[in-house]
C-alpha positions in Angstrom: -39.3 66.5 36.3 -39.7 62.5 36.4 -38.8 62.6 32.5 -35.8 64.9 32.7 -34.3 62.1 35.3 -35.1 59.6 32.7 -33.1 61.3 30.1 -30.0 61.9 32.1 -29.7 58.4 33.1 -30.2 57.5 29.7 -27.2 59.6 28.4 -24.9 58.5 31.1 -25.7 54.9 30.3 -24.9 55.5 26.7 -21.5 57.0 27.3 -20.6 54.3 29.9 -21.5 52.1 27.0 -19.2 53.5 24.4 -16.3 54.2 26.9 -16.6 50.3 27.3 -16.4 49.4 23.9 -13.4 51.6 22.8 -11.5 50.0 26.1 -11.8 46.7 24.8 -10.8 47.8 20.9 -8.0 49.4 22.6 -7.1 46.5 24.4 -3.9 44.2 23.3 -4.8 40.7 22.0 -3.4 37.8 24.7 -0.3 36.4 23.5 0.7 33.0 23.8 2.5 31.2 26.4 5.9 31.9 26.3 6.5 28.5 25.3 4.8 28.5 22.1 5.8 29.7 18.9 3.8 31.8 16.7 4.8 34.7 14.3 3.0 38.0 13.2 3.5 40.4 10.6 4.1 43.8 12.4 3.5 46.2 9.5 4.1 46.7 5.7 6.1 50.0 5.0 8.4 52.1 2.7 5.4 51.5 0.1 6.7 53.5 -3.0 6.4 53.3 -6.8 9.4 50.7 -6.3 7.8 48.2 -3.9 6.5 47.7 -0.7 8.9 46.1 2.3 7.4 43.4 5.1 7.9 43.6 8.6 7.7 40.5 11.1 8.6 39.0 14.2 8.9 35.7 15.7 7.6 34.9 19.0 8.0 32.0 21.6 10.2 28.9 22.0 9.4 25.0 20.6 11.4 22.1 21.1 11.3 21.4 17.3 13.7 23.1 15.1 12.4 26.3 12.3 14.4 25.1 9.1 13.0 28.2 7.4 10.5 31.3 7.7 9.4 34.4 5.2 6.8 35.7 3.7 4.2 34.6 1.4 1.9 37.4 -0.4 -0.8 37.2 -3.2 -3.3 39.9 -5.2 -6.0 37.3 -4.4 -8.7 37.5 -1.0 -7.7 34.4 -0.5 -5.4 33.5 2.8 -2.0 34.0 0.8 0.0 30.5 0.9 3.1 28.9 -0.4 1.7 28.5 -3.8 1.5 31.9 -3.9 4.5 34.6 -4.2 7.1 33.3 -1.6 9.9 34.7 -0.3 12.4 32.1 1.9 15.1 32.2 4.3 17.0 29.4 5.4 17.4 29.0 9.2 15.5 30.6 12.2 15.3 34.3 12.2 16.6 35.7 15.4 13.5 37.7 16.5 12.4 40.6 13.5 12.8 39.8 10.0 12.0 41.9 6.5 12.2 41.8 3.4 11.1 44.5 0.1 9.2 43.1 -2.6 10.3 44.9 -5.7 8.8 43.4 -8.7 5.8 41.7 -10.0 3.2 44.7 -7.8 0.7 46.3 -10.3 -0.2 49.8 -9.3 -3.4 50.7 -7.4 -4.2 46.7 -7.0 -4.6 45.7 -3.1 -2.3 42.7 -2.2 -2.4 40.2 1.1 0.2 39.0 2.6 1.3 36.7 5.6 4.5 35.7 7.2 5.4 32.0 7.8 7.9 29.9 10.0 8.7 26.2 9.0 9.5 23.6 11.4 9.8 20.5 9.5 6.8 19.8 7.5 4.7 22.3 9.5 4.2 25.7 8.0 3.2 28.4 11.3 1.7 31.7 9.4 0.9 35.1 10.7 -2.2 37.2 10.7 -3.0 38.8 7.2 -2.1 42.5 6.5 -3.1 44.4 3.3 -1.5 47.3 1.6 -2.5 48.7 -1.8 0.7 48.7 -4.3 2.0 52.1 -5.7 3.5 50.3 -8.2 7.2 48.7 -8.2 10.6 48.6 -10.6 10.0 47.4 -14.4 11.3 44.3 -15.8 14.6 44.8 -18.1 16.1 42.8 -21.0 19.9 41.6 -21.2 19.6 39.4 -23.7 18.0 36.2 -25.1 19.1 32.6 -27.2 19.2 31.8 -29.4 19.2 34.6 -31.7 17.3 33.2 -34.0 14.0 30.3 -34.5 10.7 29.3 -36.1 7.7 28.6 -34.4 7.6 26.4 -31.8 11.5 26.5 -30.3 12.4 27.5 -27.3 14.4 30.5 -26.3 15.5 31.9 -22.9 15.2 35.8 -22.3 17.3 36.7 -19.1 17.4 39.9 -17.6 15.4 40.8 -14.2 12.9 41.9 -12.3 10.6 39.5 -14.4 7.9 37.6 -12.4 8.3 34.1 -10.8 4.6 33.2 -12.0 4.5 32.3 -15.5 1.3 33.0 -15.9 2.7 36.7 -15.6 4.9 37.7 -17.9 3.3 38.4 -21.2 6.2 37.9 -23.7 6.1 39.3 -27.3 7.6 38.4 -30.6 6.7 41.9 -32.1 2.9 41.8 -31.7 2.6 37.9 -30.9 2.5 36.0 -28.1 4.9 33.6 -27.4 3.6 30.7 -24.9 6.1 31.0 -21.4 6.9 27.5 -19.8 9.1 28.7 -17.1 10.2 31.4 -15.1 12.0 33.2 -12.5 13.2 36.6 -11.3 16.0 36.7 -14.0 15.2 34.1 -16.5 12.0 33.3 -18.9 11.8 30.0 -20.9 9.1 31.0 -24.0 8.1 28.9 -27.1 7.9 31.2 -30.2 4.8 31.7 -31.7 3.7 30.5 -35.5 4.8 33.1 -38.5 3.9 32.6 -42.0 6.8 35.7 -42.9 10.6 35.8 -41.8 10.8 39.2 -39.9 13.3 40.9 -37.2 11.5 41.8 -34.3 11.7 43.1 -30.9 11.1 40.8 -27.8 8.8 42.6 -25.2 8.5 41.4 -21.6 5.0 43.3 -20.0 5.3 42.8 -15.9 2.4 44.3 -13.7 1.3 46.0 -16.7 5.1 47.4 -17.3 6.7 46.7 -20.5 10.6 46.0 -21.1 11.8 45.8 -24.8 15.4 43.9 -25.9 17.9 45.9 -27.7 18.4 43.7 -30.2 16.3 42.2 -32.9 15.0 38.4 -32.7 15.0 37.0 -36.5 11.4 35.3 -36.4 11.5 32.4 -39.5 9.0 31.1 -41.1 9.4 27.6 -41.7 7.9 27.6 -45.0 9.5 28.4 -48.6 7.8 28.4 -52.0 9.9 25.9 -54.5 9.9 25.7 -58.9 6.5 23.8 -59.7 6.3 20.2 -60.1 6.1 19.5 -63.6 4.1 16.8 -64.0 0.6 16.8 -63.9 -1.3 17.4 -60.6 -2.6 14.1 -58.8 -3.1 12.7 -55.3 -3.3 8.9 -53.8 0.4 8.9 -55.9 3.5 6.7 -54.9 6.9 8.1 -53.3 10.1 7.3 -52.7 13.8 8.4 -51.7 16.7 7.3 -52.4 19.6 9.4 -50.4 18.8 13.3 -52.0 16.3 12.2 -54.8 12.5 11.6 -54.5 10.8 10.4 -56.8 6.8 10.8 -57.8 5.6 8.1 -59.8 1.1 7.1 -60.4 -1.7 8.3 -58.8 -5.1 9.1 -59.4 -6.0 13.2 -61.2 -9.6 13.6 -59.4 -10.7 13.9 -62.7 -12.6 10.0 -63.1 -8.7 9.2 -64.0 -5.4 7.9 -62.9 -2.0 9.3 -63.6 0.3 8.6 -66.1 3.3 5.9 -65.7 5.4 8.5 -65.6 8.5 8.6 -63.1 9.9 12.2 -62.3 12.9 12.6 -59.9 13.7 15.9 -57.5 17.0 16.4 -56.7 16.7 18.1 -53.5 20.2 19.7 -53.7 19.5 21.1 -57.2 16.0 22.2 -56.6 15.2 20.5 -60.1 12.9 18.2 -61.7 14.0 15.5 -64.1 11.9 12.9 -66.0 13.2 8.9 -65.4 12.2 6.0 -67.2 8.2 5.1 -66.4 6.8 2.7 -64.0 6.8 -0.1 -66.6 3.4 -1.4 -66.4 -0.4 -0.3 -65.2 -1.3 2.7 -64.3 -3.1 2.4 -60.7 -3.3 4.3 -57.3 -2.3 4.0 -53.7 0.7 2.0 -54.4 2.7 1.7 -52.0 6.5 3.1 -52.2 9.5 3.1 -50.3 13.3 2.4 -50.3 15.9 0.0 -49.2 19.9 0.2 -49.6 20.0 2.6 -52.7 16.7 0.7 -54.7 12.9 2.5 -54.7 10.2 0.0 -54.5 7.0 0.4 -56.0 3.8 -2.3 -55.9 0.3 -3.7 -55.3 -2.3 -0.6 -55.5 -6.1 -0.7 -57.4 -7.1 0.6 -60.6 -10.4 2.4 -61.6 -12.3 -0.9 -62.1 -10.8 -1.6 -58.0 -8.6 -4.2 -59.3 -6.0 -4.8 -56.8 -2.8 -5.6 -57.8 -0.3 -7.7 -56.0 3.2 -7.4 -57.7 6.2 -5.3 -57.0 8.9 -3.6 -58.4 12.0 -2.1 -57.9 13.6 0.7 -59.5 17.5 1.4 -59.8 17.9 4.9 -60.0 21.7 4.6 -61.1 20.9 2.6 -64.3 17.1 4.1 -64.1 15.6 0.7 -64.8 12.8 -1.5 -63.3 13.0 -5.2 -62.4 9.9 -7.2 -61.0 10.5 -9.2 -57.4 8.0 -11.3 -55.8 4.3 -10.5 -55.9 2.6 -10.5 -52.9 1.4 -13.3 -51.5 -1.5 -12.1 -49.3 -5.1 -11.1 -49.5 -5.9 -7.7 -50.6 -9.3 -6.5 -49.6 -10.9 -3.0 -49.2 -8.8 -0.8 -50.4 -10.6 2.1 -48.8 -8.1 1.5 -46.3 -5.0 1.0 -48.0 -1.6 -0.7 -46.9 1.2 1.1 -44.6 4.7 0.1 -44.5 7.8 1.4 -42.9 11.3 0.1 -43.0 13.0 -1.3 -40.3 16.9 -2.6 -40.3 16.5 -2.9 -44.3 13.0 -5.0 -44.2 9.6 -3.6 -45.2 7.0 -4.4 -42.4 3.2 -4.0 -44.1 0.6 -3.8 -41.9 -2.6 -4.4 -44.3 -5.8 -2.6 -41.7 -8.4 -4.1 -43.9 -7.5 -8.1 -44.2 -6.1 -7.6 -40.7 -2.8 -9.0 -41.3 1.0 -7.8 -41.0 3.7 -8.9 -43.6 7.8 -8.8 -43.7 9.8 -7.8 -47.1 13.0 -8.6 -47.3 14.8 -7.3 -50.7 18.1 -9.2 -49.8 16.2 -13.0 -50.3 13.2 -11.3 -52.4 10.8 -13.3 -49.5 7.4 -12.1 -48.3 7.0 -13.3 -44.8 3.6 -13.5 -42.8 4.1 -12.0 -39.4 2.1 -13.7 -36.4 2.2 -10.6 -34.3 -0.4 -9.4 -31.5 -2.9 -8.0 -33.5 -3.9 -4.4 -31.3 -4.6 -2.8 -34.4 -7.5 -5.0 -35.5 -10.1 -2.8 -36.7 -8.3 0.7 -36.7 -7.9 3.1 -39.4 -4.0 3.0 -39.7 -1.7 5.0 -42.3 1.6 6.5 -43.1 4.5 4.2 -41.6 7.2 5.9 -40.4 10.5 4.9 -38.6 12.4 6.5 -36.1 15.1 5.0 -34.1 14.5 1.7 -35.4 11.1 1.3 -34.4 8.0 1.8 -37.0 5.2 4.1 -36.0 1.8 3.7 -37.2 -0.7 6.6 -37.0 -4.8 5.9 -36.1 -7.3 8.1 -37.9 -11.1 7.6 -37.8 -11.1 8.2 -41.6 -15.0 9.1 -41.3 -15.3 12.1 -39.1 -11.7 13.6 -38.9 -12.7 14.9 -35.9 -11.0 11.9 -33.2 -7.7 12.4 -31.5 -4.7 10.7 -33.3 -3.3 7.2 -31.6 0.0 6.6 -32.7 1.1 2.9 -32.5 4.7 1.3 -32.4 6.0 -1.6 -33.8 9.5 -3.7 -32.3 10.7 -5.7 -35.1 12.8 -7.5 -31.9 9.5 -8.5 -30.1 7.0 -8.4 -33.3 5.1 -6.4 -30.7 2.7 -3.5 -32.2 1.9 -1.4 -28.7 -0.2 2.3 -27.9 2.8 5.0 -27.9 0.7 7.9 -27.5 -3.3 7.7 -27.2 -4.2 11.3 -26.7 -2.5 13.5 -29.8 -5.2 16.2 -28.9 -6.1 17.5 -32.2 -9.6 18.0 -34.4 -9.8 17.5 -37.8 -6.8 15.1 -38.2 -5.8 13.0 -41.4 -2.4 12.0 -41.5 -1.9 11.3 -45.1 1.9 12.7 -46.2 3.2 12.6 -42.5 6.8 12.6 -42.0 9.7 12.8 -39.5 12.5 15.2 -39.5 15.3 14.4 -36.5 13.0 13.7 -33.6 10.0 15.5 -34.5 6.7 13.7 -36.1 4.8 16.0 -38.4 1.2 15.5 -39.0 -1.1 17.2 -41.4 -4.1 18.4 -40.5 -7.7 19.9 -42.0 -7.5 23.6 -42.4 -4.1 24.2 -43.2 -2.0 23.6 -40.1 1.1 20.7 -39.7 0.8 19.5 -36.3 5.0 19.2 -34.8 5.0 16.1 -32.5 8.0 15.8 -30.3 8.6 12.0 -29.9 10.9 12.4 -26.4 8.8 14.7 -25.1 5.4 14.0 -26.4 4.2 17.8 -26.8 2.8 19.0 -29.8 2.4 22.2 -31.7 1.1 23.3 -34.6 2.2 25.5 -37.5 0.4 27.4 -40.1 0.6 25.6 -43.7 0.3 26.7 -47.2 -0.9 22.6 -47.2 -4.3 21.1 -46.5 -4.0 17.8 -45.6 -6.0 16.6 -48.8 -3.4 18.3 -50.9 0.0 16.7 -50.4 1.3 14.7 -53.3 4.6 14.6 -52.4 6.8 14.3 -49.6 10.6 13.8 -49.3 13.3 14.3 -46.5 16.7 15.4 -46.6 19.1 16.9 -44.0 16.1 18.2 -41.4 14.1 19.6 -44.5 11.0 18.6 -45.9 10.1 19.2 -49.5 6.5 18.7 -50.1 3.8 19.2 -53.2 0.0 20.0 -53.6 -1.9 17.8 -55.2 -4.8 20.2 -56.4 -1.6 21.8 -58.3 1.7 21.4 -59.1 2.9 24.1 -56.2 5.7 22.6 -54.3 6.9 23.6 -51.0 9.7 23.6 -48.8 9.2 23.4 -44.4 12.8 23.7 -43.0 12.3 24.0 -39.4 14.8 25.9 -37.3 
């Protein structure tokens, strides 16, 4: 009898116990004093295949002012914040507040979301709610421009329902990714991807795994154009210059225990021809440096097979096609290994010689070599391939050994005689910049394994195109009118890179 007592008391304990606990589930959460303001999200609704909608309400009074509330949401388990998806309002809401999310929810993924008040610099958030999305209303197309690009331009797609988070919208070129910089709920800023063929093809937008395809076509152009042979016979370590539409290729060394011939040949870049001039009129040598001032092509110093270095110079006319000899140089020439740069600059040559250390004026109108006491930043680097752009002279730092260092690019002032860093971090392996050049405001670099690395000089970004080019190959490089014409040197193969 005792034990039957034990177990009813037992049973009436329990249910006392659990009557207990479901009254204090059951029971409302204190609010806040009246006089402090808090918000919470009342409920997420309406959840559909075309979005979800997001309930709140403000609560209490502060002597400080809300400037703005909303919501902020996320797919992540992390307490949703403003660097998440955000929707804002400007102003106080009165008391309840919504708003239907419509775009960017992937079906059957669970999202968290909170809603906010601002009151100055302080952000007040709600309690977290989580609803699982049934999906919400695709991304569409209107259009996009330009029309029309190679790789690396930018073009804006505009249309809506696309995703405020770049990282987001997938676009496509056809099958290829494009790279998105930018975007919002109507507009996408992408930069194209590389193509080695010139195709039409359809720009796809894929949102929460939803895909929206433009109308029209995109014309996708590859840069690169095959050109008639060079004629002469294949070399590298050669001499160029141009002289308004013509280049001209001129010594060199075969690769085969041998230099070049004298020979001069000139490209019309118009004609898309080949015509042999009147040949460099004395010995035969390599890594001469060439360039061109006011109509004339200069051509001098370089080393022979026995690595005798020469210091004269000469300049060619290409209207009379004859040669005259100036001024030899006047400095010391030492390791050729690494060989001299020069750019022009406001009709003077500036030389910067890496291995005697020195830097050196030309100036064709007085026929004057001039040593140049300038700060000497560059002592020790491996420098080649001058190049000027707005009036200033760039110099590009290799480590000739390896390849495998970032690029330094270095600019001179002729008005301070100042050499300074432009850019120390040109992130890119495998780097030799041997037949760089510059087309508008764009610095093009070869590199090792048959890319052409596009530098913009305003903006510092780079990007890198395929190449039918390794960087050991180029034997010839002229500009004209934002195209580049440039040659092989394990070949005769000549190429044309006309970026659009």
């Amino acid at each position: 009898m005792a034990c039957k007592n034990l177990i009813f008391i037992l049973f009436v304990l329990a249910i006392a116990t659990i009557s207990c606990k479901k009254k204090s589930e059951d029971k409302q959460p204190v609010k806040p004093p009246a006089d402090t303001l808090y918000v919470t999200m009342t409920s997420i609704g309406d959840i559909s295949t075309d979005g979800a909608t997001f309930f709140a309400q403000k609560f209490g009074s502060s002597p400080l002012t809300i400037n703005e509330y909303g919501f902020v949401w996320s797919d992540s388990t992390q307490l949703p914040s403003a660097k998440d998806f955000i929707r804002s309002f400007p102003g106080s809401p009165v008391s309840t507040f919504s708003f239907r999310v419509d775009n960017d929810l992937e079906a059957g993924k669970t999202f968290y979301a909170r809603a906010y008040l601002k009151t100055g610099d302080s952000l007040i958030y709600s309690q977290m709610k989580s609803f699982k999305s049934l999906g919400c209303k695709p991304a569409v197309i209107t259009g996009f421009y330009p029309d029309s690009a190679c790789g690396g331009r930018f073009i804006t797609i505009v249309g809506k329902n696309f995703s405020v988070k770049r990282n987001h919208d997938n676009v496509l070129f056809g099958t290829v990714p494009g790279i998105v910089v930018r975007a919002s709920a109507d507009t996408i800023r992408v930069m194209t991807p590389n193509t080695t063929l010139t195709r039409d093809v359809n720009i796809t937008v894929e949102v929460a795994k939803q895909s929206a395809v433009s109308n029209d076509l995109f014309r996708h152009i590859c840069p690169w154009s095959d050109l008639p042979a060079f004629p002469g016979e294949a070399r590298f370590m050669n001499t160029t210059f141009t002289v308004g539409s013509k280049g001209y290729v001129c010594l060199g060394y075969t690769g085969m225990n041998s230099l070049a011939s004298t020979q001069l040949w000139e490209y019309d870049m118009h004609a898309d021809s080949w015509q042999q001039k009147y040949p460099f009129p004395v010995e035969q040598r390599s890594q001469a440096i060439g360039f061109s001032i006011l109509g004339k092509g200069y051509v001098g110093l370089g080393e022979n097979m026995t690595y005798y270095r020469f210091t004269d110079l000469w300049q060619y006319d290409p209207v009379m096609d004859t040669w005259q000899q100036k001024s030899n140089f006047p400095g010391v020439l030492k390791d050729y290994a690494n060989p001299p740069s020069c750019v022009v600059i406001d009709n003077k040559m500036y030389m910067y010689l890496p291995s005697a250390q020195s830097f050196w004026q030309y100036d064709p109108s007085t026929d004057q070599w001039t040593a140049m006491p300038f700060n000497n930043t560059l002592k020790g680097k491996w420098v080649e391939e001058g190049l000027n752009w707005n009036n200033r002279g760039f110099f590009i730092e290799t480590d000739d050994v390896s390849y495998k260092s970032s690029f330094k690019l270095w600019e001179y002032l002729p008005s301070t005689n100042q050499v300074m860093m432009f850019d120390s971090a040109i992130t890119v392996n495998a780097a030799k910049s041997q037949g760089s050049f510059i087309i508008g405001d764009r610095f093009y670099i070869p590199l090792m394994g048959y890319k052409l690395m596009e530098y913009d000089l305003n903006t510092k970004f780079g990007f890198t195109h395929n190449s039918p080019v390794d960087t050991y190959d180029f034997n010839a490089v002229f500009v004209n009118q934002n195209r580049a014409f440039l040659g092989k040197s394990e070949n005769t193969d000549m190429y044309q890179f006309y970026p659009r």
